[in-house]
VEXDREN-2710 file (C-alpha; in Angstrom, 1 decimal):
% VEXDREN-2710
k/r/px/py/pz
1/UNK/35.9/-133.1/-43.1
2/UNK/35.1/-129.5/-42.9
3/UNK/33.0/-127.9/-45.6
4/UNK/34.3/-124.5/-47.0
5/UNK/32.7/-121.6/-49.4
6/UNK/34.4/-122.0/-52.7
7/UNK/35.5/-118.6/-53.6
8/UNK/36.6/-118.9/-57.0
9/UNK/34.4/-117.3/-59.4
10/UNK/34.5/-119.6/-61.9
11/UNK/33.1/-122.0/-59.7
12/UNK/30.5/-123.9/-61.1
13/UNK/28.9/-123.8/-57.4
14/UNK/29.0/-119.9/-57.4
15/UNK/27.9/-119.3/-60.9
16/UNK/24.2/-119.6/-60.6
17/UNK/24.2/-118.0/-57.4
18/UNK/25.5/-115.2/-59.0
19/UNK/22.9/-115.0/-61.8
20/UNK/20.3/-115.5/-59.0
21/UNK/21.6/-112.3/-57.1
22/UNK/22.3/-110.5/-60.4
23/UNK/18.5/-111.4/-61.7
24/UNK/17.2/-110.2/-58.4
25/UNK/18.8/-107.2/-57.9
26/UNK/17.8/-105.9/-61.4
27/UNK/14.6/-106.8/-60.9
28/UNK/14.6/-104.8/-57.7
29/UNK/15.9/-101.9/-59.9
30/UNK/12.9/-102.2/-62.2
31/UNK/10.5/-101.6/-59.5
32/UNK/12.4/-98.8/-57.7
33/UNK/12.7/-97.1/-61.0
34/UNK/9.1/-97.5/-61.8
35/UNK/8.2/-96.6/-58.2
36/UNK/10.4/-93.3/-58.8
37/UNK/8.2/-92.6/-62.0
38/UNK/5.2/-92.5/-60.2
39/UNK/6.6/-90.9/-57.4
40/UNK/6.4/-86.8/-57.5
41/UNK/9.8/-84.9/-57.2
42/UNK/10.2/-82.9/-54.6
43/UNK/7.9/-80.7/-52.3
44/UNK/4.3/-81.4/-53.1
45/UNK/4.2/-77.1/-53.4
46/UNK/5.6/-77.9/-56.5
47/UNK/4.0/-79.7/-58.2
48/UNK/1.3/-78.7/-60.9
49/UNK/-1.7/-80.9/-59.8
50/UNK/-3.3/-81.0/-56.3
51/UNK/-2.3/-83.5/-53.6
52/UNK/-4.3/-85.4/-51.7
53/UNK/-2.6/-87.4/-48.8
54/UNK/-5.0/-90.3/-47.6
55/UNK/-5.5/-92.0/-44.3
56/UNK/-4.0/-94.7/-45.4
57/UNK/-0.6/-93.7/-46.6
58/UNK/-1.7/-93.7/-50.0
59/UNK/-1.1/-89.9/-52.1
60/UNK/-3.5/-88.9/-55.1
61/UNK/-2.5/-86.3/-57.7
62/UNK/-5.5/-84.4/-59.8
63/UNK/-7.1/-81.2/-59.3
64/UNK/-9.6/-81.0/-56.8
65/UNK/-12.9/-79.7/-58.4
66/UNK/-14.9/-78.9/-55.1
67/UNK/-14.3/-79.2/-51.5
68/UNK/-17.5/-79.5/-49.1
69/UNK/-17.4/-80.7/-45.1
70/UNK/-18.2/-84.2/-46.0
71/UNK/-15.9/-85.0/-48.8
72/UNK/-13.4/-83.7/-51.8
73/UNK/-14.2/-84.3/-55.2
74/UNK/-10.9/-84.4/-57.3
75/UNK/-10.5/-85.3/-61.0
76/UNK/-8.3/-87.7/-61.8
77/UNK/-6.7/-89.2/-65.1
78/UNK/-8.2/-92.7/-64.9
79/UNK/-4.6/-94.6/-66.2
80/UNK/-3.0/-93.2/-63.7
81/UNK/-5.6/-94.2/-61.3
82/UNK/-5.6/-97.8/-62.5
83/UNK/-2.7/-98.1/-62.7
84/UNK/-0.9/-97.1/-59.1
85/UNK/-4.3/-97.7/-56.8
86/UNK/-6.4/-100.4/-58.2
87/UNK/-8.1/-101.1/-55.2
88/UNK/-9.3/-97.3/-55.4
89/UNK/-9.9/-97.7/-59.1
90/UNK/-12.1/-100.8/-59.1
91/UNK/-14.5/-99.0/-56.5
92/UNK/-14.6/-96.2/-58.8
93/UNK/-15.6/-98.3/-61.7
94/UNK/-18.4/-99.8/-59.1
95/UNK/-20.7/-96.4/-59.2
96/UNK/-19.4/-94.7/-62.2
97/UNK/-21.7/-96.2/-64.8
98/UNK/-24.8/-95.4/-62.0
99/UNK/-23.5/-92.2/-61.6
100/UNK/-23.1/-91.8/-65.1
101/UNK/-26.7/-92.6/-66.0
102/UNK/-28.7/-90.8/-63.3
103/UNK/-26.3/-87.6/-64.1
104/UNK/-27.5/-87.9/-67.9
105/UNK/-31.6/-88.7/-66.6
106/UNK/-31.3/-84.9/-64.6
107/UNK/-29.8/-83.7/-67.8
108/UNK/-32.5/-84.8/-69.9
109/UNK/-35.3/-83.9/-67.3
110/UNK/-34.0/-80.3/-66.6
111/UNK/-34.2/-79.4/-70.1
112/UNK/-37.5/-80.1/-70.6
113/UNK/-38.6/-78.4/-68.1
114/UNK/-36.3/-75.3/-69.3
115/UNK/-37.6/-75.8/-72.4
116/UNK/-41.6/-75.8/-71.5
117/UNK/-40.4/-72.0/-69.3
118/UNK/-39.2/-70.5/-72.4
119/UNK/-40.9/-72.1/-75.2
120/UNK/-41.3/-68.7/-76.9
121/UNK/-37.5/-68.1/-77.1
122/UNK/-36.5/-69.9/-80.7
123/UNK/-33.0/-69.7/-80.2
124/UNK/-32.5/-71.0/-76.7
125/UNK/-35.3/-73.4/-77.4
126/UNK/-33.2/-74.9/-80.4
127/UNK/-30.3/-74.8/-78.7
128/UNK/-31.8/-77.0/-75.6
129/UNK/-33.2/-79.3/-78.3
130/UNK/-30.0/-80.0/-79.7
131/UNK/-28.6/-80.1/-76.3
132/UNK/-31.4/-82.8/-75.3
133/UNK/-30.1/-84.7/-78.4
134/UNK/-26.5/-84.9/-77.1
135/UNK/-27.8/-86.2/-73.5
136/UNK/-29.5/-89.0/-75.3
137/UNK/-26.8/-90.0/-77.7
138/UNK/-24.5/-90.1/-74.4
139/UNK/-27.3/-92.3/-72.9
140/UNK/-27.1/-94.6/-75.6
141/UNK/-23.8/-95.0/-76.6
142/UNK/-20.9/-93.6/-74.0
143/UNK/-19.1/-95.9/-71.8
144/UNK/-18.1/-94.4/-68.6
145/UNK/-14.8/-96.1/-68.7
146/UNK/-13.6/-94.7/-71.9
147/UNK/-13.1/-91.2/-71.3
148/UNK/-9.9/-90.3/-70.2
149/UNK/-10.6/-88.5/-66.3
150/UNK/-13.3/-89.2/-64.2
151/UNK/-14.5/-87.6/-60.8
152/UNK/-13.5/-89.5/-57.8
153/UNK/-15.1/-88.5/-54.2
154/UNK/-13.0/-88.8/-51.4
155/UNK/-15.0/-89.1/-48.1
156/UNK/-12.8/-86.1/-45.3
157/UNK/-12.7/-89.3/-43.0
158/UNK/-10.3/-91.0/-45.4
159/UNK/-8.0/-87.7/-46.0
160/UNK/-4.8/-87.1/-44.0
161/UNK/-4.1/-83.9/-45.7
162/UNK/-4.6/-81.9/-49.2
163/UNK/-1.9/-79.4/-50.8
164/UNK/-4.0/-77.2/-53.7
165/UNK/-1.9/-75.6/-56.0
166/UNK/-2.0/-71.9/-57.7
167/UNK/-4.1/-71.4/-60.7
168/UNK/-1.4/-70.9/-62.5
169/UNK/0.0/-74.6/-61.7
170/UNK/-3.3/-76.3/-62.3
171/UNK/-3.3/-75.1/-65.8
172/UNK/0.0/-76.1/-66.2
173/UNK/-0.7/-79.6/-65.5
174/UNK/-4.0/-79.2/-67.6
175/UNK/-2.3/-78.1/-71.0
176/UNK/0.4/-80.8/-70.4
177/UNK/-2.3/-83.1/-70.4
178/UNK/-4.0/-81.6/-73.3
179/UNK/-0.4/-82.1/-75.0
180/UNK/0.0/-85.7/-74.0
181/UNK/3.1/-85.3/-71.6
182/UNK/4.1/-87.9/-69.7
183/UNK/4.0/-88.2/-65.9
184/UNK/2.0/-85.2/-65.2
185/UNK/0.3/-86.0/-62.3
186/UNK/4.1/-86.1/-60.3
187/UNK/6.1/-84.1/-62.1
188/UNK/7.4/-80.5/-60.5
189/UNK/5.3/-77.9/-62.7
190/UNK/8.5/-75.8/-63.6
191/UNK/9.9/-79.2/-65.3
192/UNK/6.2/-79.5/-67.1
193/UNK/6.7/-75.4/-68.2
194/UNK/10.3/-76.1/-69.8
195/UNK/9.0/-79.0/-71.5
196/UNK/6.2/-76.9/-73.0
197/UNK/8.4/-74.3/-73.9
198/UNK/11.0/-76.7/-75.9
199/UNK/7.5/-77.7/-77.8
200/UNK/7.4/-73.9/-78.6
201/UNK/3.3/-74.4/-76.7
202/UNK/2.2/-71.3/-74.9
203/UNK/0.9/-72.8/-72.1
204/UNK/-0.4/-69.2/-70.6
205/UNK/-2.8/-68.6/-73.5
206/UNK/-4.0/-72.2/-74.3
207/UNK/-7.8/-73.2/-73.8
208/UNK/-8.4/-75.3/-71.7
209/UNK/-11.5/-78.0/-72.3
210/UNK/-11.8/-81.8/-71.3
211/UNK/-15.8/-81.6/-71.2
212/UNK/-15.4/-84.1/-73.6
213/UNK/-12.8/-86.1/-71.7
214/UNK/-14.9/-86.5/-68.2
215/UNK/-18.4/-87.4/-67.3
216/UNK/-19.8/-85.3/-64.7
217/UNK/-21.4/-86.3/-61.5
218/UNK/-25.0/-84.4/-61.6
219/UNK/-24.7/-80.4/-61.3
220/UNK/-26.3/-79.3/-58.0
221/UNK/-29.1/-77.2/-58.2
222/UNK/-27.1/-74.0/-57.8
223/UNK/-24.9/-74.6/-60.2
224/UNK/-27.7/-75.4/-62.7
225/UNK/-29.2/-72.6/-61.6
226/UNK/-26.2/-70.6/-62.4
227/UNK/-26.0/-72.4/-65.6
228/UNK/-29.3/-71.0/-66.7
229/UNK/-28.6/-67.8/-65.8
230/UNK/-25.0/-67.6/-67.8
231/UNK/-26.5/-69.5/-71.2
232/UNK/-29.9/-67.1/-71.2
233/UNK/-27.9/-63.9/-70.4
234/UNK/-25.5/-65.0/-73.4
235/UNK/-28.7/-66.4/-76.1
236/UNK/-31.1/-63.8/-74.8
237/UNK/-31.2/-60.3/-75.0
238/UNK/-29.2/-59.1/-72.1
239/UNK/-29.2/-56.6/-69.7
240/UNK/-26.1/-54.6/-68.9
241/UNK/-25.6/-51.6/-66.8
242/UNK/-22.8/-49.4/-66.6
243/UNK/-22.0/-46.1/-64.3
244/UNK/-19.7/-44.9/-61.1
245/UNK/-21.0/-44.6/-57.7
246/UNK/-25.0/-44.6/-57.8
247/UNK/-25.2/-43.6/-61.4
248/UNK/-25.6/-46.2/-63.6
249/UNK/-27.1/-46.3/-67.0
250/UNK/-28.2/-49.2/-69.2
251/UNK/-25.7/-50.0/-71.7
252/UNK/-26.9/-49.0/-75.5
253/UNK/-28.3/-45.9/-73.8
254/UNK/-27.0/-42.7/-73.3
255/UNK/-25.9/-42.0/-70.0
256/UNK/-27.5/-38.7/-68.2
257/UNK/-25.9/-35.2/-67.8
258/UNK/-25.2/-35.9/-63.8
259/UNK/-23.7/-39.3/-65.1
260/UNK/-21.2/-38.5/-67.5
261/UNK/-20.1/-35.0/-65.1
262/UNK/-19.7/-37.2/-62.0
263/UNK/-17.5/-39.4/-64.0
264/UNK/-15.5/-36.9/-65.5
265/UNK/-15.1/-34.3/-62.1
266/UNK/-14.3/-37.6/-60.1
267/UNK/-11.5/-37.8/-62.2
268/UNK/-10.2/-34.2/-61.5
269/UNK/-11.5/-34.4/-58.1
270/UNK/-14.1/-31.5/-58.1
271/UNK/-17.3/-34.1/-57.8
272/UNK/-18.0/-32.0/-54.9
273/UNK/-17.7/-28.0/-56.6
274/UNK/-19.6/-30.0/-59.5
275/UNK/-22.6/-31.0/-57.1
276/UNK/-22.8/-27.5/-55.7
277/UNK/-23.1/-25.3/-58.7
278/UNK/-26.1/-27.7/-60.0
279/UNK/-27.7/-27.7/-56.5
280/UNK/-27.6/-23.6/-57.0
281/UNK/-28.7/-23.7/-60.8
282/UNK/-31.7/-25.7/-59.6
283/UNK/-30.5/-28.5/-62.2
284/UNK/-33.2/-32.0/-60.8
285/UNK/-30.3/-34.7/-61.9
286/UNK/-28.4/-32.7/-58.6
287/UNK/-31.1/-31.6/-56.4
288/UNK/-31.7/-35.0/-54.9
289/UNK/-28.3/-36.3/-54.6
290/UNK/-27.9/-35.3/-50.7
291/UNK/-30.9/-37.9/-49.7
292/UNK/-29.3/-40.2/-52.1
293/UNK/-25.7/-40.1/-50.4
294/UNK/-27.5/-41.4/-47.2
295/UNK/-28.4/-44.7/-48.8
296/UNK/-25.6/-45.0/-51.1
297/UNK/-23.6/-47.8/-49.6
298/UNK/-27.1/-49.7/-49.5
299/UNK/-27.6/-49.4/-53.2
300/UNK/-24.0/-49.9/-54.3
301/UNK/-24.7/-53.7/-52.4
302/UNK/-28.3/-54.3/-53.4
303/UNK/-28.6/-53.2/-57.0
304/UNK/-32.1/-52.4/-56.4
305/UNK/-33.0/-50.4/-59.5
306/UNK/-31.6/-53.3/-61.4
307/UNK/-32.8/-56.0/-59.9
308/UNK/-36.6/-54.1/-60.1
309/UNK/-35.6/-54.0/-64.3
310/UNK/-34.3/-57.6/-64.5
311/UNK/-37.5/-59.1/-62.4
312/UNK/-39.3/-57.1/-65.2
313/UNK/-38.3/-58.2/-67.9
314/UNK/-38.2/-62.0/-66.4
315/UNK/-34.2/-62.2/-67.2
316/UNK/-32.2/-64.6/-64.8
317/UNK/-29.1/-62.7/-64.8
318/UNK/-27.5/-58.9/-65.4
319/UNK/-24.0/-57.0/-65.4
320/UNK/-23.0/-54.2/-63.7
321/UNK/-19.9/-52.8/-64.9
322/UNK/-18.5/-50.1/-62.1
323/UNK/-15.8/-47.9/-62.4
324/UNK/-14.0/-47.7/-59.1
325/UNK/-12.4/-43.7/-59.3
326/UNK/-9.3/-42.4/-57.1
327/UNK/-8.7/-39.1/-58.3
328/UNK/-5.3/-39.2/-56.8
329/UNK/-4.0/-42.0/-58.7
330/UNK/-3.4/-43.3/-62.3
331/UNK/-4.3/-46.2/-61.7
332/UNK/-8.3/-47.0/-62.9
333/UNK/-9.6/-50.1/-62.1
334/UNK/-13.3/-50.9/-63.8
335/UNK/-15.3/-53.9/-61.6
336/UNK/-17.6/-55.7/-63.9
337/UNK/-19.9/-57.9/-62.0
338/UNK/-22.5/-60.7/-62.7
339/UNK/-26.1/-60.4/-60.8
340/UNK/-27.5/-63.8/-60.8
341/UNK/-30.6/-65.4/-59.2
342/UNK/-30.0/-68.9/-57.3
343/UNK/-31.5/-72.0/-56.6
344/UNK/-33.9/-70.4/-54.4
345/UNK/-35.0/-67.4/-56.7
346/UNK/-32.6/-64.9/-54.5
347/UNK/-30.3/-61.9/-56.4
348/UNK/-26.8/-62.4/-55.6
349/UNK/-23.2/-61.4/-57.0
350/UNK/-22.3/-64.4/-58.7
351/UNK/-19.1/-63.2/-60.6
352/UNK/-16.6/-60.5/-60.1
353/UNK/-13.7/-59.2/-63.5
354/UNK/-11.6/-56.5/-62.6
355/UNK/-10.0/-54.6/-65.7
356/UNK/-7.1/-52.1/-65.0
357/UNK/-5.0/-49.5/-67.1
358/UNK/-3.0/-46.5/-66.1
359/UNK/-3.6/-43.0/-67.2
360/UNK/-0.2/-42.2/-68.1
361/UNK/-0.2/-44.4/-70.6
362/UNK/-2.7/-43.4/-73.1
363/UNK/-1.9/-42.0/-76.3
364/UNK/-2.6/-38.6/-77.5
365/UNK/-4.3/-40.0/-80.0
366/UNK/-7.0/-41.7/-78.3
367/UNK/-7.8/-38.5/-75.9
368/UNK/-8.0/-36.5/-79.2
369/UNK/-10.4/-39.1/-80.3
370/UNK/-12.3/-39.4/-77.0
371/UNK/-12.4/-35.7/-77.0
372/UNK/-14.3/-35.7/-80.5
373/UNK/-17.2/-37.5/-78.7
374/UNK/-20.4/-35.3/-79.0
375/UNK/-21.4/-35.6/-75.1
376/UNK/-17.9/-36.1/-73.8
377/UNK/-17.4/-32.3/-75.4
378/UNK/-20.7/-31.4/-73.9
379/UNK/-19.7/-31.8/-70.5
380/UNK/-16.3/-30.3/-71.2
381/UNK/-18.1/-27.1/-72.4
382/UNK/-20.4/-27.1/-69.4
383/UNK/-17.3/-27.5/-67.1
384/UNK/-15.8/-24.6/-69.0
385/UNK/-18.4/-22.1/-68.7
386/UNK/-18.5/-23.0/-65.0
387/UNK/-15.0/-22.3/-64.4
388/UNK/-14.7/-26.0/-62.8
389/UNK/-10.9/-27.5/-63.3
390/UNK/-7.9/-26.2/-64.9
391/UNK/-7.3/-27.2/-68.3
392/UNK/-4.7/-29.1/-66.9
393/UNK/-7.1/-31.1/-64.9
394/UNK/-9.5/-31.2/-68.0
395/UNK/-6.6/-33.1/-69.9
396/UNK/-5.9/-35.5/-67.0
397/UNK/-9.9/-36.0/-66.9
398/UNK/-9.5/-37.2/-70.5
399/UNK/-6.7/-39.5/-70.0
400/UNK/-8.7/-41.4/-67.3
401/UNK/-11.8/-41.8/-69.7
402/UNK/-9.3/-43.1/-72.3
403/UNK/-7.9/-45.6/-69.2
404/UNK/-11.4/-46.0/-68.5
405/UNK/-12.1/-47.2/-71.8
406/UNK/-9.2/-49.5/-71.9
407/UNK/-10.0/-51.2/-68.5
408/UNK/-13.7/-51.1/-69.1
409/UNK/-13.2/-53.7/-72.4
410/UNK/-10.0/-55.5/-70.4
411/UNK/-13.0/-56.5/-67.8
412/UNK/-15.8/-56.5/-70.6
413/UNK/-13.6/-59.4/-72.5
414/UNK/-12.9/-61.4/-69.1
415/UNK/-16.6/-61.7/-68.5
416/UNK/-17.4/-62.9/-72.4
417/UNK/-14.5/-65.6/-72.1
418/UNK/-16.3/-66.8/-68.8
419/UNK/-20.1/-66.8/-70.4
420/UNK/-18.8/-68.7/-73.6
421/UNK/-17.1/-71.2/-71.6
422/UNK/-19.8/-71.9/-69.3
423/UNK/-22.9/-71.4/-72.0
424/UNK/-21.9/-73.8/-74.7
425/UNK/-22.8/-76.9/-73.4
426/UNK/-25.3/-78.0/-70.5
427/UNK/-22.6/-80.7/-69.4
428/UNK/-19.8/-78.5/-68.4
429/UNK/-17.4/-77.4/-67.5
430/UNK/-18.1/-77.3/-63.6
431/UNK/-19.1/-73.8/-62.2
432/UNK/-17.8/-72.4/-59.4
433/UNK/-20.8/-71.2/-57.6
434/UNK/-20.8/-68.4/-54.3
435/UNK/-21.7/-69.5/-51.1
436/UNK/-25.2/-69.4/-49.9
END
């Protein structure tokens, strides 16, 4: 007798093959919709963190923190981690505590050595001895597998490809994190920003800090040299210059005559008619300047003169804060730069602002006010009595010092924002440090 497939559906054959089927295909939905989760949406362009595509088919999702020839360093959110690449988790865990404790032992031993250099200065001193305190307390007490990110190194041999994302993405993902939303690591960064917005969060002005959420790997000695240099120029008496071309002053100090009329005749464009009349008048601040226009370029890079004052006066660090003049535009753009010695006791640019403001903007107000300045009046009377610039040209003059001013504190406020952040704790956050 042949056998057939009872196709009734109340069978009592076919029932529990049905609740097997049914069972398995919703337990196949569970993991597609938990793969789709972890998944990220779309391009990887468009996401806020940084992509890492391994060897191996696997993807990562953090924000890369350095990038040498031998390996990438991303920081990752440790659930995440755990809980979509164990295998790359548990080795993690492996070195972490190691890593941990010999970061924390170079802590400990740097500042005592920092501390026996400048055992005269009571504030920094105190402020490294309550610094030391921390670094033991953590070597006591903190368990590297409670914090919430962690540092993972990625050897290049193991990495397919990387996609790094704009600044402005990264700190996207890194205030949704700081606001607990979900998915981060995969989720497109304009979904992140809408969600933000709904939770009335503005993302573009929030401070960012997870010093407290990461233990870091040791800091190499350039960035600790770098770290030195930013926490004494911001607990020590600092040294600050400020000027156009080759004529800088030291901040707190009133610049010289040749100072203030190269500033104000670049404006008009008459730096030139300026220079001759002194040269004829004999004036000394002028008389050199023709020797000093062969070796200008050479100063403008080396900073000579204040790298002589800085060695001195045994100071790590100094700013320079340039303004950069185009007589024919509006547009003033003030440079404010950070002079730092590395690792191996050399000067070098270590940090770069750039304020900005436009001319045609200022108020009348503020050149009124600007105008009321005893040397700024000075230089407008010696102008005068020369018969150098309109006083058309000596109004547009005024407007670019007010623009000056205005761009001059835009930079000014960049640079204390950068010191604060990377002088208030020894641990981080990581420093970005020039190339050798």
């Amino acid at each position: 007798m042949t056998k057939r497939f009872d196709t009734n559906r109340n069978s009592p054959l076919l029932r529990p093959r049905l609740v097997a089927w049914l069972t398995w295909l919703l337990l196949i939905g569970l993991e597609l919709n938990l793969e789709a989760q972890n998944r990220h949406k779309g391009a990887p362009t468009a996401l806020a963190t940084d992509v890492v595509f391994l060897e191996n088919k696997s993807t990562l999702y953090g924000i890369i923190d350095q990038v040498t020839q031998d390996e990438v360093t991303l920081v990752i959110e440790r659930a995440w981690l755990k809980a979509n690449h164990p295998d790359i988790y548990e080795r993690l865990a492996k070195t972490e505590g190691d890593t941990a404790e010999k970061a924390n032992a170079d802590l400990i031993r740097r500042i005592d050595q920092w501390i026996a250099e400048r055992k005269d200065e009571v504030d920094l001193k105190m402020f490294l001895e309550d610094e030391k305190k921390l670094a033991l307390q953590k070597g006591d007490s903190k368990d590297p597998h409670a914090v919430r990110f962690a540092f993972l190194k990625l050897p290049q041999t193991e990495i397919r490809r990387v996609v790094q994302q704009s600044p402005q993405q990264r700190k996207v993902a890194l205030v949704s994190w700081k606001h607990d939303l979900p998915n981060v690591a995969v989720r497109p960064a304009q979904d992140l920003v809408k969600e933000l917005e709904q939770k009335n969060i503005d993302w573009q002005n929030s401070k960012i800090d997870f010093s407290g959420d990461v233990i870091s790997p040791s800091q190499t000695d350039r960035e600790w040299a770098f770290r030195k240099a930013l926490v004494e120029f911001s607990m020590m008496p600092s040294l600050e210059f400020q000027g156009t071309g080759n004529s800088f002053f030291r901040r707190g100090e009133k610049p010289g005559m040749k100072a203030m009329m190269e500033m104000v005749m670049g404006q008009m464009g008459g730096v030139g008619s300026i220079q001759q009349i002194g040269e004829e008048l004999g004036l000394p601040e002028f008389t050199n300047r023709g020797k000093q226009n062969n070796v200008r370029s050479l100063a403008k890079d080396s900073w000579k003169k204040q790298i002589d004052i800085a060695e001195k006066e045994g100071l790590l660090c100094f700013s320079i804060t340039q303004l950069n003049q185009n007589p024919l535009s509006d547009r003033v753009e003030v440079q404010v730069m950070l002079i730092a010695k590395d690792e191996r006791g050399k000067w070098q640019k270590f940090k770069e602002f750039v304020g900005s403001a436009d001319a045609n903007k200022q108020s009348e107000a503020d050149v009124k006010a600007l105008l009321e300045d005893p040397q700024v009046k000075q230089v407008m009377g010696v102008a005068d009595a020369l018969g150098v610039g309109t006083s058309q040209q000596l109004k547009r003059a005024l407007r670019h010092g007010v623009a000056t001013q205005v761009a001059m504190q835009e930079g000014l406020n960049q640079l204390a924002i950068f010191v604060n952040d990377h002088s208030k704790g020894l641990a981080g956050p990581s420093i970005k440090t020039p190339s050798q």
